[in-house]
Backbone as CSV, one residue per row, in Angstrom:
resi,resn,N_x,N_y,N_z,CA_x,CA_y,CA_z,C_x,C_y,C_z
1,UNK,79.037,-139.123,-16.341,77.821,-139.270,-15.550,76.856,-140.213,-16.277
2,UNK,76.113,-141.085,-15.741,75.460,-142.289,-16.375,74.200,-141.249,-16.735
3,UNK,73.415,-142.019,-17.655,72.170,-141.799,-17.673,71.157,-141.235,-16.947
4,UNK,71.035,-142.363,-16.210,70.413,-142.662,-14.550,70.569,-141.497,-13.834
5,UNK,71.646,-141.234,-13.677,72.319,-139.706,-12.905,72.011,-138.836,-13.036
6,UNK,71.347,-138.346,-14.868,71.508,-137.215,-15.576,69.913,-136.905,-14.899
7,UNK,69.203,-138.244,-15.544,67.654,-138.184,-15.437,67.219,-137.966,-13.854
8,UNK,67.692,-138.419,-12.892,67.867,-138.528,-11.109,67.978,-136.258,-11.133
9,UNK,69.173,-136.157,-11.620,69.218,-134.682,-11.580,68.149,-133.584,-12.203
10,UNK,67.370,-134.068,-13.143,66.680,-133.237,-13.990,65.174,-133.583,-13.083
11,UNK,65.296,-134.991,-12.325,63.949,-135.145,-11.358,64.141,-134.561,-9.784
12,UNK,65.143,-133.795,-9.549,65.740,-133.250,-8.558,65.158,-131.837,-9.020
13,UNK,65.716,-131.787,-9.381,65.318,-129.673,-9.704,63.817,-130.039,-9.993
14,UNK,63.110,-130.441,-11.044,61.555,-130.120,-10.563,60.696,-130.365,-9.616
15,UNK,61.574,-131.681,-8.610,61.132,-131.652,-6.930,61.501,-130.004,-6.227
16,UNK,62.295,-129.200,-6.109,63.083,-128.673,-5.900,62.189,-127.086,-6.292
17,UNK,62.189,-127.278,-7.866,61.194,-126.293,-8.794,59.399,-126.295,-7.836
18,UNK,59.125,-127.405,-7.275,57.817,-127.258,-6.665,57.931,-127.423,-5.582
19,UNK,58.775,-126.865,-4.620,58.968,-126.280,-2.856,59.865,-127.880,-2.418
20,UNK,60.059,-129.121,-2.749,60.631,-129.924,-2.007,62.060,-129.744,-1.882
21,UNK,62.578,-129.567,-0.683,63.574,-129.511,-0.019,64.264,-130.192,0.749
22,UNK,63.769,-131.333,1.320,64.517,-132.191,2.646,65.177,-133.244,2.014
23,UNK,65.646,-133.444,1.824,66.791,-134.529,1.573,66.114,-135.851,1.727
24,UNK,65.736,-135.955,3.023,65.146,-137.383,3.277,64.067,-137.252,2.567
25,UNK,62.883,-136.737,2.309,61.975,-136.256,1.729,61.986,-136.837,-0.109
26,UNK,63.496,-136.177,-0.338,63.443,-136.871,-1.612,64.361,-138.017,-2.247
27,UNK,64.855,-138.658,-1.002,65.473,-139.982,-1.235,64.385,-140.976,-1.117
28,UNK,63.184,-140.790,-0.414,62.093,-141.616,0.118,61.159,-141.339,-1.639
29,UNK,61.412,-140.310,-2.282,60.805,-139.794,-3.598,61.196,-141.012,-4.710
30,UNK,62.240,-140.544,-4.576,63.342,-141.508,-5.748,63.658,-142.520,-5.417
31,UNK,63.390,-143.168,-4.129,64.219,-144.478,-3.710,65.724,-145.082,-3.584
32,UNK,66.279,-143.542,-3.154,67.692,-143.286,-3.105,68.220,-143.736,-1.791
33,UNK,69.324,-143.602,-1.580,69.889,-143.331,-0.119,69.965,-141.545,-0.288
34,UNK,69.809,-141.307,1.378,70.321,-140.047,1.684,71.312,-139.426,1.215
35,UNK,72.235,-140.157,1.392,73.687,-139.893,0.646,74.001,-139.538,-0.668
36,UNK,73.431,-140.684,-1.236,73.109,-140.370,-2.808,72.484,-138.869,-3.246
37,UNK,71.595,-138.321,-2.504,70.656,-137.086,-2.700,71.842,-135.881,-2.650
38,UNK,72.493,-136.444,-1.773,73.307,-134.891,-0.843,74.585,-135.052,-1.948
39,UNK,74.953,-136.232,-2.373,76.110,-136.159,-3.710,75.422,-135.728,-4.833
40,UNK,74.271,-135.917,-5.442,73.148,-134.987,-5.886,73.215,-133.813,-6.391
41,UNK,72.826,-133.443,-4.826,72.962,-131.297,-4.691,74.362,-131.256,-4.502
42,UNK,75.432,-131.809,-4.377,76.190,-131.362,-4.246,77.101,-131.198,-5.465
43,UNK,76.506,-131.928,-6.270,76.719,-131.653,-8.074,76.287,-131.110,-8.497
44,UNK,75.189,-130.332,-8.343,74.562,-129.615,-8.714,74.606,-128.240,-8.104
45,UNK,75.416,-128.086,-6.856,75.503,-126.539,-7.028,76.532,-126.208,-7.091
46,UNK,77.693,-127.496,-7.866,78.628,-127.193,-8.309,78.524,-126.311,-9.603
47,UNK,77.117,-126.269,-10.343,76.622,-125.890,-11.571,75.900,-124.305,-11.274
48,UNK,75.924,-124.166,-10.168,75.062,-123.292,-9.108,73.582,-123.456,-10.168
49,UNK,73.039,-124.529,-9.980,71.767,-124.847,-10.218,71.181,-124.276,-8.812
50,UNK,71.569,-125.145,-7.893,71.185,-125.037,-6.952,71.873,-124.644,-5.464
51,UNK,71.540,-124.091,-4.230,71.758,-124.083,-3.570,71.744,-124.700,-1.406
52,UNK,73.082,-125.525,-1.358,72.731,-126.128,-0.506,72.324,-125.334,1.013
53,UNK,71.516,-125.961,1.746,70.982,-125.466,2.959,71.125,-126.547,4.061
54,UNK,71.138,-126.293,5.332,70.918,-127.571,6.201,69.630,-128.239,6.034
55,UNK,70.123,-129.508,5.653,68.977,-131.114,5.393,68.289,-130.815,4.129
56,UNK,68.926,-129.727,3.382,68.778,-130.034,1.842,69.067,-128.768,0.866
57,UNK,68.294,-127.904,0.304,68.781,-127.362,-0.749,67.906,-126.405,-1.270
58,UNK,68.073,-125.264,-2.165,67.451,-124.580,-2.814,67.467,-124.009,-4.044
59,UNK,66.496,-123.571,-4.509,67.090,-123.465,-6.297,67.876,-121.848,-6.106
60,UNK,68.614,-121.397,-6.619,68.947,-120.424,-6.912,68.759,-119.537,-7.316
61,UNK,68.818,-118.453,-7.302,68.693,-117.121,-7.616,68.176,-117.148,-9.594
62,UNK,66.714,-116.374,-9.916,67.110,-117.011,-11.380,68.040,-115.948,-12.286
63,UNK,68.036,-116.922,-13.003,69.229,-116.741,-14.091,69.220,-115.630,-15.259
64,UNK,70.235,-115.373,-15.563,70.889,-114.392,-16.230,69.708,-114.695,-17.612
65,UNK,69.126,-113.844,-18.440,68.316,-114.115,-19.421,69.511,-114.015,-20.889
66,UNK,69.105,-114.972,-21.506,69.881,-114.772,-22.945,69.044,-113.986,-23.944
67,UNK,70.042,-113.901,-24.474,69.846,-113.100,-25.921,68.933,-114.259,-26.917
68,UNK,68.350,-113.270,-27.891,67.521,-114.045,-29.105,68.585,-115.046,-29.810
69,UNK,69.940,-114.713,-30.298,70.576,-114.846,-31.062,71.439,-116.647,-30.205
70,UNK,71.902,-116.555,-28.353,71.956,-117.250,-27.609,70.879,-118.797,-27.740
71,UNK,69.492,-118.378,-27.721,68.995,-119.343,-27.572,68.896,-119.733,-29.046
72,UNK,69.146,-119.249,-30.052,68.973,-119.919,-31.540,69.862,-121.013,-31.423
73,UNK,71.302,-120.539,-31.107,72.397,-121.360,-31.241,72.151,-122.882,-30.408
74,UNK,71.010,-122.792,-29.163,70.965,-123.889,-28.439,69.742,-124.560,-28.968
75,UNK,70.234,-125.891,-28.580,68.799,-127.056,-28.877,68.209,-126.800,-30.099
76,UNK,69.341,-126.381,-31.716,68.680,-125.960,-32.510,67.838,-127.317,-33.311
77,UNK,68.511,-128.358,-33.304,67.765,-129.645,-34.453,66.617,-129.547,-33.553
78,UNK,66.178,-130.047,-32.376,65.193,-130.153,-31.574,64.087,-129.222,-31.727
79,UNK,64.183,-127.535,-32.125,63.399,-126.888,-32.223,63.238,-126.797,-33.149
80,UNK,64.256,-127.085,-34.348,63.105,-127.237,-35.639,62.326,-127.898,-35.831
81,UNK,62.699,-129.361,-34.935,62.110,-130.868,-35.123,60.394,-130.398,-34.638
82,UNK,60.251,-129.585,-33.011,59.324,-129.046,-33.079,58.232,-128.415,-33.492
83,UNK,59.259,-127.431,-34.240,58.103,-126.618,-35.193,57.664,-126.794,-36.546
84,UNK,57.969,-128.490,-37.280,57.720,-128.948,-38.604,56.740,-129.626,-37.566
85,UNK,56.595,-129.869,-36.346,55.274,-130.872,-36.362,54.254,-129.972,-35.885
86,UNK,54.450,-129.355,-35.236,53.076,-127.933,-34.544,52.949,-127.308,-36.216
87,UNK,53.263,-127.639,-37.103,52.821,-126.769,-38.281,51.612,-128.041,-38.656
88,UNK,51.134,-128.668,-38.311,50.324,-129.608,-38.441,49.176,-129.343,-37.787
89,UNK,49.360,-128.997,-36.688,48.541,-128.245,-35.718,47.671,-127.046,-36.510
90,UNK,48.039,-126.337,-37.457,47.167,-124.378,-37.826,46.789,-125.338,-39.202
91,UNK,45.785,-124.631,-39.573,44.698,-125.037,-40.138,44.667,-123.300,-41.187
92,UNK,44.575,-123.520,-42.761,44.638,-122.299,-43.097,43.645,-121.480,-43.495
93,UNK,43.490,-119.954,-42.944,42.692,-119.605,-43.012,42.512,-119.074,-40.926
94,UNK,43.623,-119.883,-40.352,43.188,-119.415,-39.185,43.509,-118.007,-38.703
95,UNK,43.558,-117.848,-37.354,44.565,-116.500,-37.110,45.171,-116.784,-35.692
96,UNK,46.524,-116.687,-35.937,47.584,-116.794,-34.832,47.793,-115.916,-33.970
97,UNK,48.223,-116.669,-32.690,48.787,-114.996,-32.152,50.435,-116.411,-32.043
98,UNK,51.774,-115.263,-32.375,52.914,-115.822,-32.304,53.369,-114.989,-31.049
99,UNK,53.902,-115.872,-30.016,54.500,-115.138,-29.314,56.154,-115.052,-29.630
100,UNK,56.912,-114.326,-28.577,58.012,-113.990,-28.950,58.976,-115.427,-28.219
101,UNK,60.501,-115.883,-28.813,61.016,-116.792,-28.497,62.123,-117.221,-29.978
102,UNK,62.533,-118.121,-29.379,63.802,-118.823,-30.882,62.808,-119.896,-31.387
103,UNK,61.991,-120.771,-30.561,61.629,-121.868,-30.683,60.042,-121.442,-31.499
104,UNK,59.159,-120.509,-31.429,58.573,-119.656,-32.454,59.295,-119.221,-33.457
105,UNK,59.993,-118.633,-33.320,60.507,-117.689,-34.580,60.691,-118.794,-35.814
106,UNK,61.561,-120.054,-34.953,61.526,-121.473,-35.738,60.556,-121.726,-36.363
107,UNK,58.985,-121.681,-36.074,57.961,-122.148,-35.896,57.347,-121.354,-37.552
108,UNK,57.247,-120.013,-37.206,56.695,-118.753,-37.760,57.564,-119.286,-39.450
109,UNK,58.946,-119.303,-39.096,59.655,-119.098,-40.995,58.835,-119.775,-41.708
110,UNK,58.488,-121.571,-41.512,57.696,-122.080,-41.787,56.134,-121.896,-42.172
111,UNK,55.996,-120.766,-41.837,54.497,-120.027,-42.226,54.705,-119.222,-43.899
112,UNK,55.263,-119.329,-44.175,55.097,-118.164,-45.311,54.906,-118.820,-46.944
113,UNK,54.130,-119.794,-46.552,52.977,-120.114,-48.140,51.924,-121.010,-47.861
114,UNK,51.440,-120.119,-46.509,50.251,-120.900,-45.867,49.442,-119.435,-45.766
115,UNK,47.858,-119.733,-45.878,47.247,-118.596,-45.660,46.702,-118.312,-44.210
116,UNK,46.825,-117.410,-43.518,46.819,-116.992,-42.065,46.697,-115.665,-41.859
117,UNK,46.164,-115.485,-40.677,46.301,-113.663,-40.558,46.954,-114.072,-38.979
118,UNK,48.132,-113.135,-39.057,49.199,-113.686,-37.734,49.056,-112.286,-37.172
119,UNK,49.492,-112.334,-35.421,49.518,-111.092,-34.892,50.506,-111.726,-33.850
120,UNK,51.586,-111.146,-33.904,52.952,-111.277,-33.286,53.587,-110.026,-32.341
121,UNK,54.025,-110.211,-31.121,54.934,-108.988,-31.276,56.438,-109.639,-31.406
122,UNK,56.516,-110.401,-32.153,58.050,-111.306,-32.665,59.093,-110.588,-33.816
123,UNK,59.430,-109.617,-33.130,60.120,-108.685,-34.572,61.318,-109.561,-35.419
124,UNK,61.800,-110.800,-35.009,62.475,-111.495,-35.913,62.099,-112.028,-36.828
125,UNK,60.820,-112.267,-36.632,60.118,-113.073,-37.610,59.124,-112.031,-38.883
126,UNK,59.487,-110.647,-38.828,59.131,-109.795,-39.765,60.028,-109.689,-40.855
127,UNK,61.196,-109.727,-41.238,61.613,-110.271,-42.823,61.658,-111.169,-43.467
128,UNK,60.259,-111.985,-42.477,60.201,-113.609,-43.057,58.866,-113.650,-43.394
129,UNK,58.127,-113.142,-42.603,56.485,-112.995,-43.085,56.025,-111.340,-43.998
130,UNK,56.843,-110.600,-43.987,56.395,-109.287,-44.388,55.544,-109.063,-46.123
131,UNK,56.771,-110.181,-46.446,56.554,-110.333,-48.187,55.414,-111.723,-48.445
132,UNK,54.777,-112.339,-47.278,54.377,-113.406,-47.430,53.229,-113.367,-48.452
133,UNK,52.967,-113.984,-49.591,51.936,-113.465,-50.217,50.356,-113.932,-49.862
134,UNK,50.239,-114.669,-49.329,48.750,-115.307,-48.234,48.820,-115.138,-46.759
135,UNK,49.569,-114.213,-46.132,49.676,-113.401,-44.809,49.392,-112.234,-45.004
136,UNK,48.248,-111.756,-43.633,47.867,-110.770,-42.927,48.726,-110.798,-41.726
137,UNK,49.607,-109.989,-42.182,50.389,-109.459,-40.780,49.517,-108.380,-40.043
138,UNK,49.764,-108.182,-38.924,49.284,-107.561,-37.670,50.616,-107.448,-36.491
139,UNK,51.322,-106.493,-36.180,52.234,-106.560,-35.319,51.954,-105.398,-34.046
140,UNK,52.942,-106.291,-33.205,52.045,-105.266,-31.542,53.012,-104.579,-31.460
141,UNK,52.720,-102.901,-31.264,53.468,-102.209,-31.189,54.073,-102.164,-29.347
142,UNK,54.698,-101.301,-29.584,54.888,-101.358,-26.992,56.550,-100.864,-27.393
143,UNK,56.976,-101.135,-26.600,58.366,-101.123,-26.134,59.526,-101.718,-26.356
144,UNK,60.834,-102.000,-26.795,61.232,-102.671,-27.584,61.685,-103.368,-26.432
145,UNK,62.193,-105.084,-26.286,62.925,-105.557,-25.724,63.929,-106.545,-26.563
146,UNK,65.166,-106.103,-26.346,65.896,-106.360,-27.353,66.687,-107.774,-26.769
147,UNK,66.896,-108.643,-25.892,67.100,-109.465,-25.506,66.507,-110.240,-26.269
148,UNK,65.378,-110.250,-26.776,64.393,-111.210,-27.167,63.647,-110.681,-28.511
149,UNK,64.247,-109.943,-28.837,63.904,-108.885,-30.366,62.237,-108.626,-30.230
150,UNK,61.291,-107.931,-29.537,59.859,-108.231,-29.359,59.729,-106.997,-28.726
151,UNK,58.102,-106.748,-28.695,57.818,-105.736,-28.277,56.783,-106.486,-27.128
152,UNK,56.601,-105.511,-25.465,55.592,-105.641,-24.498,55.422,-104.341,-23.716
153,UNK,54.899,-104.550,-23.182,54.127,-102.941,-22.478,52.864,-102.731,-22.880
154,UNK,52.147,-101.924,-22.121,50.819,-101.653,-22.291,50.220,-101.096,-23.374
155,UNK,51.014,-100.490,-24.420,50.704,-100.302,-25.694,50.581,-102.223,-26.887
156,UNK,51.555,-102.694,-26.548,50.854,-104.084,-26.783,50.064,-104.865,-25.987
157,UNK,49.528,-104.704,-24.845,48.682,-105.324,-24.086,47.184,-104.584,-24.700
158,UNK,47.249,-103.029,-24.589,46.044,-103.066,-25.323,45.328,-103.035,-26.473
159,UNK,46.272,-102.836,-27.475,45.903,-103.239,-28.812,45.760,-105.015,-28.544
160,UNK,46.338,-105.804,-27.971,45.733,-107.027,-28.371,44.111,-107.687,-27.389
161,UNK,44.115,-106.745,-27.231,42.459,-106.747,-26.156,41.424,-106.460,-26.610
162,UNK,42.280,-105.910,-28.274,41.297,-105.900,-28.871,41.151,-106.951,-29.882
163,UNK,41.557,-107.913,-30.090,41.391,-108.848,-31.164,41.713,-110.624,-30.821
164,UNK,40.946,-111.532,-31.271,40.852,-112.230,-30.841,41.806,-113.565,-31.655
165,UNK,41.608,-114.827,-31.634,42.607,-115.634,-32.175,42.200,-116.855,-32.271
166,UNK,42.504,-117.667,-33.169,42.164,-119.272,-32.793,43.066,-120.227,-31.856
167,UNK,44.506,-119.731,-32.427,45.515,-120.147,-31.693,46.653,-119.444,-31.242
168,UNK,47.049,-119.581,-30.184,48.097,-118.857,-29.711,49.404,-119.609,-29.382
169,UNK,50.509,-119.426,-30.415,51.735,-120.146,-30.207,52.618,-119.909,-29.363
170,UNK,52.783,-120.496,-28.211,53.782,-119.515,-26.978,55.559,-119.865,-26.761
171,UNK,55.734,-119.689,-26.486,57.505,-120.035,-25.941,57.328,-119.623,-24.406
172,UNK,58.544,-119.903,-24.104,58.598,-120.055,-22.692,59.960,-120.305,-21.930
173,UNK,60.698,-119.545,-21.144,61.863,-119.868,-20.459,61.562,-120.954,-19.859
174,UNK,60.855,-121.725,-19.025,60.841,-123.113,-18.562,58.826,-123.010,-18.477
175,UNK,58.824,-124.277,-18.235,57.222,-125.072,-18.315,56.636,-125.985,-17.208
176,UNK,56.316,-125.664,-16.161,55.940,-126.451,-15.268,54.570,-126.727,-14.891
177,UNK,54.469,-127.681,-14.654,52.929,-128.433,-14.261,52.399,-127.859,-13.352
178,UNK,51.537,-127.288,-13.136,50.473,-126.380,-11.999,50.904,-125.192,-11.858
179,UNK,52.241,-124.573,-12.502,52.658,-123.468,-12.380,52.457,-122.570,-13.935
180,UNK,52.669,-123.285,-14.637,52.503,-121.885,-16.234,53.806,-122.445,-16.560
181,UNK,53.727,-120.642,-17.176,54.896,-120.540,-17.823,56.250,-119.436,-16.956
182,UNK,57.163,-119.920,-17.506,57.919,-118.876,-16.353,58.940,-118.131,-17.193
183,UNK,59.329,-116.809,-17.111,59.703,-115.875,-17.603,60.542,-114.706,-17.030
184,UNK,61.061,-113.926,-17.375,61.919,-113.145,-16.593,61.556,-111.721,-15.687
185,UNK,60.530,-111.379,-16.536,59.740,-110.116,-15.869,58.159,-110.601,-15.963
186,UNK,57.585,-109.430,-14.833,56.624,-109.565,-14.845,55.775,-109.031,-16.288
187,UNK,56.046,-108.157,-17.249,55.691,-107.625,-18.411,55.553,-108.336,-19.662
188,UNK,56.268,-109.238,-19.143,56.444,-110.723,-20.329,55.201,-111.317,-20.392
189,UNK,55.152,-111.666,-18.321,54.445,-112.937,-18.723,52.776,-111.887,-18.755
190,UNK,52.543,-110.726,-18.623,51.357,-110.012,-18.530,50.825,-110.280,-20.273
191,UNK,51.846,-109.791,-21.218,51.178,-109.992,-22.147,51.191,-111.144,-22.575
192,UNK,51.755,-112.222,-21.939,51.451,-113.817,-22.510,49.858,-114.178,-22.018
193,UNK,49.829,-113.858,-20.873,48.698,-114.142,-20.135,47.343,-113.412,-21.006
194,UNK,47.774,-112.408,-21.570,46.316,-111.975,-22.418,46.444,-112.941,-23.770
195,UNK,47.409,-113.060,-24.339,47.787,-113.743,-25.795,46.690,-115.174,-25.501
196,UNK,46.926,-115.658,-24.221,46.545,-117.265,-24.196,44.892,-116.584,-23.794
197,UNK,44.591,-115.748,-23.263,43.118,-115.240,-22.877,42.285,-114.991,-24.194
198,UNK,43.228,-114.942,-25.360,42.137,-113.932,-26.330,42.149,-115.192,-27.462
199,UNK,42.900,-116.267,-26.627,42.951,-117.708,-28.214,41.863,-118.301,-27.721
200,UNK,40.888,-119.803,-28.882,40.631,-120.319,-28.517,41.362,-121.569,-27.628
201,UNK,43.228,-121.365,-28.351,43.367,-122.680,-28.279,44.860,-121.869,-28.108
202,UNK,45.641,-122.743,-27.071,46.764,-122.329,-26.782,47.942,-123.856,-27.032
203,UNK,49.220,-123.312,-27.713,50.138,-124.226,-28.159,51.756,-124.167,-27.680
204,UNK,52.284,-124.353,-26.853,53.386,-123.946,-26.300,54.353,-125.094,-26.514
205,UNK,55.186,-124.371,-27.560,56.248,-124.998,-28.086,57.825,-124.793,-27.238
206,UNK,58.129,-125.875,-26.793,59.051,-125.979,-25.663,60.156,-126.966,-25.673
207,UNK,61.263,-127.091,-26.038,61.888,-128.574,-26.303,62.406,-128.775,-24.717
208,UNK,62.958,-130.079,-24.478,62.761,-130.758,-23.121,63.468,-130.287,-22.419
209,UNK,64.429,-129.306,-22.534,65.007,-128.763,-21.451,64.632,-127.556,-20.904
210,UNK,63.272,-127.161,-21.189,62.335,-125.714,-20.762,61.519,-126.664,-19.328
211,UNK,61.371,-128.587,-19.513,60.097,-128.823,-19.168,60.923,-128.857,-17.311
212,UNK,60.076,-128.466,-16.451,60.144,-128.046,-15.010,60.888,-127.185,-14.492
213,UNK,61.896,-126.200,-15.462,62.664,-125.349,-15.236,62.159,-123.956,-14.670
214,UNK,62.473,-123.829,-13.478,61.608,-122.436,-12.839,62.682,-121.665,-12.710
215,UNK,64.178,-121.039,-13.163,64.895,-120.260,-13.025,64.603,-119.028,-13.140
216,UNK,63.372,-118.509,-13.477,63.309,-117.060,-13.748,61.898,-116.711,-12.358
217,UNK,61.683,-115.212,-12.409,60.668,-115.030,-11.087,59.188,-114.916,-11.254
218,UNK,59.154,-114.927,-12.884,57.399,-114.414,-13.286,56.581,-115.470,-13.608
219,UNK,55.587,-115.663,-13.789,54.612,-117.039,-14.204,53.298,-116.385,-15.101
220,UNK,53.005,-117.139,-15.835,52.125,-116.787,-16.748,51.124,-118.276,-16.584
221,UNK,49.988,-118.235,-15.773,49.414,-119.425,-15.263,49.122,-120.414,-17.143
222,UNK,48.609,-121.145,-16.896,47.980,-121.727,-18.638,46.680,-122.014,-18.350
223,UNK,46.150,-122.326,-19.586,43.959,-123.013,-19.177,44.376,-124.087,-18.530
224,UNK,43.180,-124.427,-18.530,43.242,-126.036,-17.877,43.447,-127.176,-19.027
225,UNK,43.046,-126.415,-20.460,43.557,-127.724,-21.691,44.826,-127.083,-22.351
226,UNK,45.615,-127.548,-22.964,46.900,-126.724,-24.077,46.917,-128.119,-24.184
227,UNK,48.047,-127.280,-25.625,49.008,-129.106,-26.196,50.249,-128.069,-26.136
228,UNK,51.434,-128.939,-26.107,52.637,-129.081,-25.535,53.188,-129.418,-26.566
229,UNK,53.943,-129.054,-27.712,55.030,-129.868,-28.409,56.516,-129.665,-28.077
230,UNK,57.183,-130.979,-27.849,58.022,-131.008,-26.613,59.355,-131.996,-28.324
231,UNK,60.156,-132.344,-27.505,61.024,-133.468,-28.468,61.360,-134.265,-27.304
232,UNK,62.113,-135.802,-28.278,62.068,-137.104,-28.027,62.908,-136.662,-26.294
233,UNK,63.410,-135.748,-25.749,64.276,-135.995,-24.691,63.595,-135.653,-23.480
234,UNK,62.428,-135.413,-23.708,61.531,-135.328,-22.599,61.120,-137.110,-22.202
235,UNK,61.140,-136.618,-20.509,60.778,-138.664,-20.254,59.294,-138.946,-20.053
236,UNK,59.230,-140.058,-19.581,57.585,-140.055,-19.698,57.287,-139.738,-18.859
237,UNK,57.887,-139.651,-17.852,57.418,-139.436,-16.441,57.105,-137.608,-16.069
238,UNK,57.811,-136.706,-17.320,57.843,-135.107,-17.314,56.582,-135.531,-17.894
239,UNK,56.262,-136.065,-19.275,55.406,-136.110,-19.958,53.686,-136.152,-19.258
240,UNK,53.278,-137.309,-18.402,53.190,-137.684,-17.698,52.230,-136.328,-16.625
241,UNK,53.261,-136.085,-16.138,52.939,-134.925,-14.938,52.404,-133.901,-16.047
242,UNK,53.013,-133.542,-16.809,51.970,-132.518,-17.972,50.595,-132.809,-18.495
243,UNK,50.652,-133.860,-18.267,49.249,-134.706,-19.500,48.302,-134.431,-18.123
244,UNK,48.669,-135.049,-16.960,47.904,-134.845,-15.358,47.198,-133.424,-15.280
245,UNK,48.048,-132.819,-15.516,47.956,-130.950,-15.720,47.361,-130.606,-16.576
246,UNK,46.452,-131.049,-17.736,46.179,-130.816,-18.799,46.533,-130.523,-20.101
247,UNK,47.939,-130.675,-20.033,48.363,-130.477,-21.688,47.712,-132.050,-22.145
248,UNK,47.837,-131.579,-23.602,48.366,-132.686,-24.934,49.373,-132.611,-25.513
249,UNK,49.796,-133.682,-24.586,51.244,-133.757,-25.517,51.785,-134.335,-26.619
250,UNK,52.502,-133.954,-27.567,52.860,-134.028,-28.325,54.514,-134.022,-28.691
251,UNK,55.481,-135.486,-29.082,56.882,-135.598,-29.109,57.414,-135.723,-30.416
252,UNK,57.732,-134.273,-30.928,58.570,-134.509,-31.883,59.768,-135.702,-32.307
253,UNK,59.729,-136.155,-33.109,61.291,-136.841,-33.447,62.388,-135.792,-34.226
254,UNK,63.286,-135.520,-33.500,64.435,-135.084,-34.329,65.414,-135.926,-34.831
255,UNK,65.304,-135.376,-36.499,66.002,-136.299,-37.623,67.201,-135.521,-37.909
């Protein structure tokens, strides 16, 4: 599959990700033929990305959630590449809130000979900060969810209502422009939505294959400012529609 093809498909699903459906609709988008669109979706729900309908298509049912251990193994150079440059971003002496994710947890190891007072419910990232000797740990207690090694529920929603943050580092199953963040339950994105309420400053670390991906059913809206640290495989044109939306973005290089 060319280039062209790959990038045509990844601008298909976030037409797709924000209600467009008609075929003609998004050959007139892209400057395709019709035909071209419908060989398209029709590659694509060979992937069951998507699903075809008469005069066009729909996204599918969302997807099966992975394990902590799943998403480590994926897009790993990219998310480290990420989280050596958002460590540029905290300032020491601040106080974090870490949310839960691979692409944090990445983020977090890198914390431990910096001075910070962190409040996480990221239980992977506790035999990495526990012994830190210039960390104030703070961890949210709730419910365990072991998919994602972390705790949520209303026992961490209200202990963190009570304390406030400079920055809040987020992850995210996919990232879309006017929509948030998107996630698998509604409990996820409840306590993301307070995490980004109680920061001054919100940071959502995402490498490029999170950016317009709406496969899951929950949303966690964002402010109207964030920065975005994304890597080199995001295009300008994702970039672009984010910056419109209010992020700052920010493109790692992975070495």
């Amino acid at each position: 599959m060319s280039m062209r093809s790959k990038e045509r498909h990844a601008r298909l699903l976030e037409a797709l990700n924000a209600g467009e459906i008609d075929v003609d609709d998004l050959a007139r988008r892209f400057d395709v033929s019709a035909s071209t669109v419908r060989r398209d979706l029709q590659h694509l729900s060979k992937s069951n990305a998507v699903r075809r309908t008469y005069g066009g298509a729909i996204l599918t049912a969302h997807a099966n959630e992975t394990t902590l251990e799943q998403r480590l193994a994926v897009q790993g150079k990219q998310k480290q590449a990420i989280a050596r440059t958002a460590i540029d971003l905290i300032e020491d002496g601040d106080t974090l809130i870490l949310d839960a994710g691979s692409t944090v947890a990445a983020f977090g190891r890198l914390l431990q000979q910096r001075r910070l007072r962190i409040i996480t419910n990221n239980l992977a990232l506790l035999p990495f900060l526990a012994k830190a000797p210039s960390i104030e740990l703070v961890v949210l207690g709730g419910a365990l969810r072991t998919t994602s090694m972390s705790t949520m529920g209303p026992l961490a929603n209200e202990a963190l209502r009570r304390m406030t943050a400079d920055r809040a580092v987020m992850s995210a199953d996919g990232v879309v422009n006017g929509r948030g963040l998107c996630e698998a339950d509604l409990e996820q994105v409840a306590l993301k939505s307070l995490m980004m309420q109680q920061s001054k400053e919100v940071i959502v670390l995402a490498d490029a294959s999170k950016l317009g991906r709406a496969e899951q059913m929950a949303w966690a809206p964002l402010p109207p400012r964030w920065t975005l640290v994304t890597d080199v495989g995001a295009s300008e044109e994702q970039c672009k529609r984010l910056a419109d939306a209010g992020a700052r973005v920010i493109v790692a290089g992975v070495r």
